[in-house]
N, C-alpha and C positions, 0 to 999 in steps of 0.2 A: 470592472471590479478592480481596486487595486488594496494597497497591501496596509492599509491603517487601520485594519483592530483584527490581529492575527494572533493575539492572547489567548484566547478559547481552543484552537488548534494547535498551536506551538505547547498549551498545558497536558492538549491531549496528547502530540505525539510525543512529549518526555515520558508521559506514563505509559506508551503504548511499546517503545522502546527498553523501556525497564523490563516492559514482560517479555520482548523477542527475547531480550538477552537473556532472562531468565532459561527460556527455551533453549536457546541455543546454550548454554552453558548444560545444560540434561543432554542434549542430542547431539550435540559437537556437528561441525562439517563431516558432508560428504553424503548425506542422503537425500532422497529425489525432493523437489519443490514439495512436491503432493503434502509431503510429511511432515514438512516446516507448516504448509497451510490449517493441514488437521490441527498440528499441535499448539498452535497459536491461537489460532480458534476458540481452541477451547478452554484455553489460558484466559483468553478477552472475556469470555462467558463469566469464569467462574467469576474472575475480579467483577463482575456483574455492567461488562460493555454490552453496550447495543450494537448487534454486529451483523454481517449479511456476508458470507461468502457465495464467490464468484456472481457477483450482482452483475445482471444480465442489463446491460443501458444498449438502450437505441441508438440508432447512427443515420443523421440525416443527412439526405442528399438527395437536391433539386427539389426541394418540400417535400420528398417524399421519407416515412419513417421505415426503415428498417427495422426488425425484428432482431433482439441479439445481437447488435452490430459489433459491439464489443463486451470484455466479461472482467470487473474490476476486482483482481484476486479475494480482498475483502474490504471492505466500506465499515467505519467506527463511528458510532453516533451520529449515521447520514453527513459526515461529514469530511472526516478523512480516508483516502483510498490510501489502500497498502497492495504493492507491486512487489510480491516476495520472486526471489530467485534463488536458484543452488547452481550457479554455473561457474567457471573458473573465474572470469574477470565481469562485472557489467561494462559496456558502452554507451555510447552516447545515442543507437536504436533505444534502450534499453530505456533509458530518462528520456528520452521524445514520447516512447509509448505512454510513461506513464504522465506526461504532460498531456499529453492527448486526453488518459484518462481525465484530468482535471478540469482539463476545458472545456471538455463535450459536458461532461456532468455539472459543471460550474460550480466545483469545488473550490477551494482555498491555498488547500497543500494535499500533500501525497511523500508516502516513504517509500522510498525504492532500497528494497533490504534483501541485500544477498547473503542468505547463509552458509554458502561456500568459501567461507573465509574461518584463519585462523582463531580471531577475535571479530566479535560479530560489529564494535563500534568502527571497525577499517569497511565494514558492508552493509554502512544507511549511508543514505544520502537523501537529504531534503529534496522536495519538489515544489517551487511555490508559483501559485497560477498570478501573472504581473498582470493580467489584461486585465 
C-alpha cells in the first residue's frame, strides 16, 4: 500500500479531530482514557460516524488466527483507527502500537490522541501506514 490517495482519510481525520477537541475543550485533562473514549464516541455517533469501539482484530501468527489479538480503541468509517491516551507524555511504544494497529488491519492512517495535555492540538499525532 502506499500513500497516493490519502484524501478520504486526511478529510476524515480533520473532522474527526475537530470533534476530539471539541471534547476535550467540555472535559479538559486529567481524566482516565476510559472517559475520553465514551465521550468521543458518542460525539462521532451523533455527528452521525460509523464507528466501532474497541474493535476486537485478530493477530496472526504462523498461519494461525488468534482471537482478540489486539483491540483498536475506536475504528471511524472502517477505516481510521483512533489510539486515545490520557497519560503524561506519549512515546515512541505509544505510535509503534498504534502502527501496529494500522498494519495488521491494513489501514491507511491512525491518530494517536492524548488527552492529557494542556491543548489538545500539542496531543495528535498522525500515523500514516507507508507499506
Amino acid at each position: 500500500m502506499d500513500n497516493y490517495d490519502l484524501a478520504f482519510e486526511n478529510e476524515l481525520a480533520t473532522k474527526v479531530i475537530g470533534i476530539a477537541m471539541e471534547v476535550h475543550t467540555q472535559l479538559g485533562p486529567g481524566l482516565l482514557e476510559n472517559a475520553y473514549k465514551q465521550a468521543l464516541a458518542f460525539k462521532l455517533k451523533k455527528e452521525g460516524f460509523l464507528i466501532e469501539v474497541e474493535k476486537k482484530m485478530p493477530l496472526i501468527i504462523d498461519g494461525v488466527e488468534l482471537e482478540n489479538g489486539y483491540c483498536i480503541d475506536i475504528l471511524v468509517e472502517s477505516r481510521l483507527v483512533l489510539e486515545l491516551k490520557a497519560v503524561e507524555r506519549t512515546t515512541e511504544i505509544h505510535f509503534a502500537q498504534t502502527l501496529n494497529y494500522i498494519k495488521l488491519g491494513n489501514f491507511k492512517l491512525g491518530l494517536l490522541i492524548n488527552f492529557n495535555v494542556p491543548r489538545l492540538k500539542l496531543g495528535i499525532r498522525r500515523v500514516i501506514n507507508t507499506k
